[in-house]
C-alpha positions as CSV (number, residue, x, y, z in Angstrom):
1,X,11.5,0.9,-15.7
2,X,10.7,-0.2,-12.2
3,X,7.4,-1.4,-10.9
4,X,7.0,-0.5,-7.4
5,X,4.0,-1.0,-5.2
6,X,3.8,2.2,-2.0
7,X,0.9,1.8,0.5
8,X,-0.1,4.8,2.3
9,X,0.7,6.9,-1.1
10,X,-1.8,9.4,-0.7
11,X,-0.8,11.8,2.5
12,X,2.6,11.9,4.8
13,X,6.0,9.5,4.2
14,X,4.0,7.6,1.7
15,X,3.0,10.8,-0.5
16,X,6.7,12.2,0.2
17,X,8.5,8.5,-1.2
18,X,5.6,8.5,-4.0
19,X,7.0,12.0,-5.2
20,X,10.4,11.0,-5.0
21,X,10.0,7.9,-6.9
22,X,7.7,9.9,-10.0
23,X,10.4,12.5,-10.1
24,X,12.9,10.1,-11.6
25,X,11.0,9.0,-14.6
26,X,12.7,5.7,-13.8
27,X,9.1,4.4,-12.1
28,X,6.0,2.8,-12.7
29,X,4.8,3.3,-9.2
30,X,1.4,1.9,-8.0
31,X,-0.1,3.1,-4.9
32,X,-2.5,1.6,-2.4
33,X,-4.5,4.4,-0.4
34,X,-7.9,5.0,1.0
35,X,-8.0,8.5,0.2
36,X,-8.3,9.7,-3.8
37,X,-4.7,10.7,-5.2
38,X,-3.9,13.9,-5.8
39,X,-1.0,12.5,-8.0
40,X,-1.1,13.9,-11.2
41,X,1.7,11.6,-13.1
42,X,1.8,9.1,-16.1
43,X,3.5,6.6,-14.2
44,X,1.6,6.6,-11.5
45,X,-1.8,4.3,-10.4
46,X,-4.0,4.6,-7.5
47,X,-5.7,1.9,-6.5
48,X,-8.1,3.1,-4.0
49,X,-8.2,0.6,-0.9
50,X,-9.3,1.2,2.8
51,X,-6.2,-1.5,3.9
52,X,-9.1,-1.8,7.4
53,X,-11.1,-3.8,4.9
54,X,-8.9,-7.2,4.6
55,X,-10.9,-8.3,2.1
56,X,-11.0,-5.2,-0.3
57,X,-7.3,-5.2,-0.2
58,X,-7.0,-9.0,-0.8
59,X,-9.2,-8.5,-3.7
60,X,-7.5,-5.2,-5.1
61,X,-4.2,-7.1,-4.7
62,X,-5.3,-9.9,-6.7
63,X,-6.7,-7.7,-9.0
64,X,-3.4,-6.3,-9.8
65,X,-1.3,-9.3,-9.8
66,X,-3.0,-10.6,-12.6
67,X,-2.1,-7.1,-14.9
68,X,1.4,-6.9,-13.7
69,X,4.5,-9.3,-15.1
70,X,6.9,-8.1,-12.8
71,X,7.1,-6.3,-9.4
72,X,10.8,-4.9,-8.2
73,X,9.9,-3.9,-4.7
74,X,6.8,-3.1,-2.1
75,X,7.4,0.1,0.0
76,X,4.5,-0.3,2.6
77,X,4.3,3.2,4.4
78,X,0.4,2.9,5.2
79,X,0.1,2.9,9.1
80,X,-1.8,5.0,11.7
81,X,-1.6,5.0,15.8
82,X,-3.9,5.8,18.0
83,X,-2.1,6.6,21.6
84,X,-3.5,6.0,24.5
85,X,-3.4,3.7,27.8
86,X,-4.2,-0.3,26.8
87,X,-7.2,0.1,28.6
88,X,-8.4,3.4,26.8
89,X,-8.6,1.0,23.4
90,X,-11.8,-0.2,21.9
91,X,-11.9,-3.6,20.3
92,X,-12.4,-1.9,16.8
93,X,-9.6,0.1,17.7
94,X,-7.6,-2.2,18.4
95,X,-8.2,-4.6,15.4
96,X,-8.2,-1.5,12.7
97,X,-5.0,-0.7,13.9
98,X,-3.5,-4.4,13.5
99,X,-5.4,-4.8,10.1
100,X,-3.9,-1.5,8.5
101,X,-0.8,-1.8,10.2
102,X,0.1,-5.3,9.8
103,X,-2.3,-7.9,8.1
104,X,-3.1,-5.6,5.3
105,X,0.4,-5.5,4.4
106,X,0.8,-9.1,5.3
107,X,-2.1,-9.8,2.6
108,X,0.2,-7.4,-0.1
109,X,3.2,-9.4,0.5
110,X,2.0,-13.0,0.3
111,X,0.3,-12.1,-2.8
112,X,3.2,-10.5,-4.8
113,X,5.7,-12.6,-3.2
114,X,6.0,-14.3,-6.6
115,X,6.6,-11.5,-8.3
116,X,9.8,-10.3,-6.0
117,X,11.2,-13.6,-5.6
118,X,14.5,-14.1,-8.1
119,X,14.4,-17.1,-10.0
């Protein structure tokens, strides 16, 4: 079996490559979302996790790492976008977007990166 770590598993591409993923059997998929799962499968865990907050999602991370032995891959689908002119953004628009889109998932590799390295 195949542990696999999906942000954004709760609604769009994440919730469509979460369903996939259950449907095989062949995966032990854990997903990061902010929203409650509607996922209703023995192989899956939510781990509820706004990925704006960087240090929930450091601490969730860690969290996890110390349960799990093994990760085979991160699948990091979480995002949003907010389009508009430059000028249009708000500074907490701005940096929400760069902490879900980026450093959150930043924060989720660095931390399992043991895990998925082959030794």
């Amino acid at each position: 079996m195949k542990n696999i770590l999906l942000t954004g598993a709760t609604g769009g591409i994440g919730n469509t490559i979460a369903m996939k993923l259950l449907n095989n059997n062949k995966t032990q998929l854990y997903g990061f979302a902010r929203r409650d799962s509607q996922i209703n499968h023995g192989n899956y865990r939510h781990i509820n996790c706004d990925m704006q907050n960087l240090k929930e999602t450091e601490f969730k991370a860690k969290q996890l790492i110390t349960e799990l032995h093994q990760l085979d891959a991160i699948i990091l689908a979480a995002g949003f976008g907010k389009f508009a002119e430059l000028e249009q953004f708000s500074l907490l628009d701005m940096q929400a977007m760069m902490n879900v889109n980026f450093l959150s998932q930043a924060i989720l590799i660095k931390t399992f990166l043991p895990l998925l390295k082959i030794t």
